[in-house]
C-alpha positions as CSV (number, residue, x, y, z in Angstrom):
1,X,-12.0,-15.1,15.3
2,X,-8.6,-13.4,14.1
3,X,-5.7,-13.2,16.1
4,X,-5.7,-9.2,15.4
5,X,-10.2,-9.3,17.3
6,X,-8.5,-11.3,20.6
7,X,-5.5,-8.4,20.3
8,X,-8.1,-6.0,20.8
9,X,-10.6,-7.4,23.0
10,X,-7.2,-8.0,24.9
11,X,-5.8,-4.2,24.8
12,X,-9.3,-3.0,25.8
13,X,-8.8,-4.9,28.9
14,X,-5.4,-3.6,29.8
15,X,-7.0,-0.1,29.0
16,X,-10.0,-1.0,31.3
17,X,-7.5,-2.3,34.2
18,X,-5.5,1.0,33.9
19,X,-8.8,2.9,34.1
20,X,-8.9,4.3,30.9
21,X,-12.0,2.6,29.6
22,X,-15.2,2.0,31.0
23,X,-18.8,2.2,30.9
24,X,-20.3,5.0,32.1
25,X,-23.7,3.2,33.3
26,X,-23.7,1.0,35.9
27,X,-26.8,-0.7,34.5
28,X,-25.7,-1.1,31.6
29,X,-22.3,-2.6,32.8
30,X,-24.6,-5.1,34.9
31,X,-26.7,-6.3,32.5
32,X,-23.1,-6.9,30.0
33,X,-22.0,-8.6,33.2
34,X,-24.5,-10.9,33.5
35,X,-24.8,-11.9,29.7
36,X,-21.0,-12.6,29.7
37,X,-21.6,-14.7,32.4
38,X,-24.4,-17.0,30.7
39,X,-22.2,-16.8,27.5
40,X,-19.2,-18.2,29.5
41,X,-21.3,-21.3,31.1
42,X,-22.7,-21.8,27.5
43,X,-18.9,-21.8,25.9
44,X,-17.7,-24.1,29.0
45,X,-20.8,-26.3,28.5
46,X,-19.6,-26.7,24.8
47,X,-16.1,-27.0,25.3
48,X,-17.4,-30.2,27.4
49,X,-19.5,-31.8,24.8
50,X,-16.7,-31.1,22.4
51,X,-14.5,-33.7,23.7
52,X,-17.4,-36.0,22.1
53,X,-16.1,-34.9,18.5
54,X,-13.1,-36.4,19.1
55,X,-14.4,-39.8,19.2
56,X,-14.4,-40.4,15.7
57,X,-14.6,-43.9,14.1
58,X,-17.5,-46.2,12.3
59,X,-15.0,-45.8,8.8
60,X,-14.3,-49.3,8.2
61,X,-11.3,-51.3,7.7
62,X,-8.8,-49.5,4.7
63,X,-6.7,-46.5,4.6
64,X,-8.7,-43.9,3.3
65,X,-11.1,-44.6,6.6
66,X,-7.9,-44.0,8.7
67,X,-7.3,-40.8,6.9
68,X,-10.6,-39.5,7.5
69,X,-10.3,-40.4,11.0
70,X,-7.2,-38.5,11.6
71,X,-9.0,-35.3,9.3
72,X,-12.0,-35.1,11.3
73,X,-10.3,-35.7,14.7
74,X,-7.9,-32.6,13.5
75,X,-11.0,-30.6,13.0
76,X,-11.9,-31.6,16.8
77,X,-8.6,-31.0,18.6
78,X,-4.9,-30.1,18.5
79,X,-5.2,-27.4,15.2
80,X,-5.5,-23.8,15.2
81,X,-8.9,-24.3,14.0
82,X,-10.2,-26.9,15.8
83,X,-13.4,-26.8,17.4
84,X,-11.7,-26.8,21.1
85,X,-9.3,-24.0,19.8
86,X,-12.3,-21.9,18.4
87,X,-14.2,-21.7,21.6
88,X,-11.2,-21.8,24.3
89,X,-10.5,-18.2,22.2
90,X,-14.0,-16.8,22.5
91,X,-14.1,-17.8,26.3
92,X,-10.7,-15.3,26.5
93,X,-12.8,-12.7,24.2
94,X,-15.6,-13.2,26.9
95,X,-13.5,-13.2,30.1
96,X,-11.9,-9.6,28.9
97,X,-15.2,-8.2,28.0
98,X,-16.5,-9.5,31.4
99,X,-13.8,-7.8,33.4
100,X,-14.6,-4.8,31.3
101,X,-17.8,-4.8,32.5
102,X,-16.8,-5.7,36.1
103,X,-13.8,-2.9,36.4
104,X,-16.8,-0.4,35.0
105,X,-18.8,-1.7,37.8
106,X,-16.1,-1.3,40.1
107,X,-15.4,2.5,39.2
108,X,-19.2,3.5,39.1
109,X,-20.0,2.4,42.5
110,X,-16.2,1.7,44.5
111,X,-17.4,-2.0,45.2
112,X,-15.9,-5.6,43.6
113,X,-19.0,-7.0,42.0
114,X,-19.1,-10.4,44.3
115,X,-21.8,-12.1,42.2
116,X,-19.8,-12.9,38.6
117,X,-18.0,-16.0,39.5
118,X,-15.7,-15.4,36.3
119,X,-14.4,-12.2,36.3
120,X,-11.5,-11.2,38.8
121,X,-11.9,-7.1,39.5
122,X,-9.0,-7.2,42.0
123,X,-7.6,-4.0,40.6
124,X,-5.6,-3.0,44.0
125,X,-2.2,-3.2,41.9
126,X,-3.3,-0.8,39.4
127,X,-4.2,1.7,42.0
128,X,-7.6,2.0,40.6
């Protein structure tokens, strides 16, 4: 995902938290809800069983098995692209559409949605 995708996904946030966008169905903004909450357990769940790609070894015993270690390890953890740093981003793409959805929610029917464990739709500083 490019850094200019989580800019925007970020912005619509801010505009959803000032009130400026929304959803104008409440079902709809449910059923968004809920699927961004069964894609953030699935991103968490993977984020977990990525730690497992950074136990790389079974090379052997010479240098060009130390330098594949330390590639595929890279491709694991610690780079830009790295398989942690992929899905940590899409679980901040997620969380901002979810509070989309939830600040919808909010402004449809005047009530926090209670049930999304993920999202926080305290928007009493906004003055929504």
């Amino acid at each position: 995902m490019s850094d200019a995708e989580l800019a925007q996904w970020t912005r619509f946030a801010a505009q959803a938290r000032s009130g400026e966008l929304y959803l104008d169905s409440e079902e709809a903004a449910k059923q968004c809800l809920a699927a961004c909450d069964k894609r953030l357990e699935d991103l968490n769940d993977m984020l977990n069983l990525s730690v497992n790609a950074q136990n790389v070894s079974g090379f052997g015993d010479f240098r060009m098995a130390d330098d594949l270690v330390k590639m595929f390890k890279g491709q694991a953890t610690g780079e830009n692209n790295s398989i942690d740093a992929i899905i940590r981003e899409h679980i901040e793409v997620v969380k901002d559409m979810g509070q989309i959805m939830a600040l919808s929610i909010k402004r449809i029917t005047g009530q926090d949605v209670t049930n999304s464990i993920h999202f926080n739709t305290n928007t009493e500083s906004t003055g929504s």
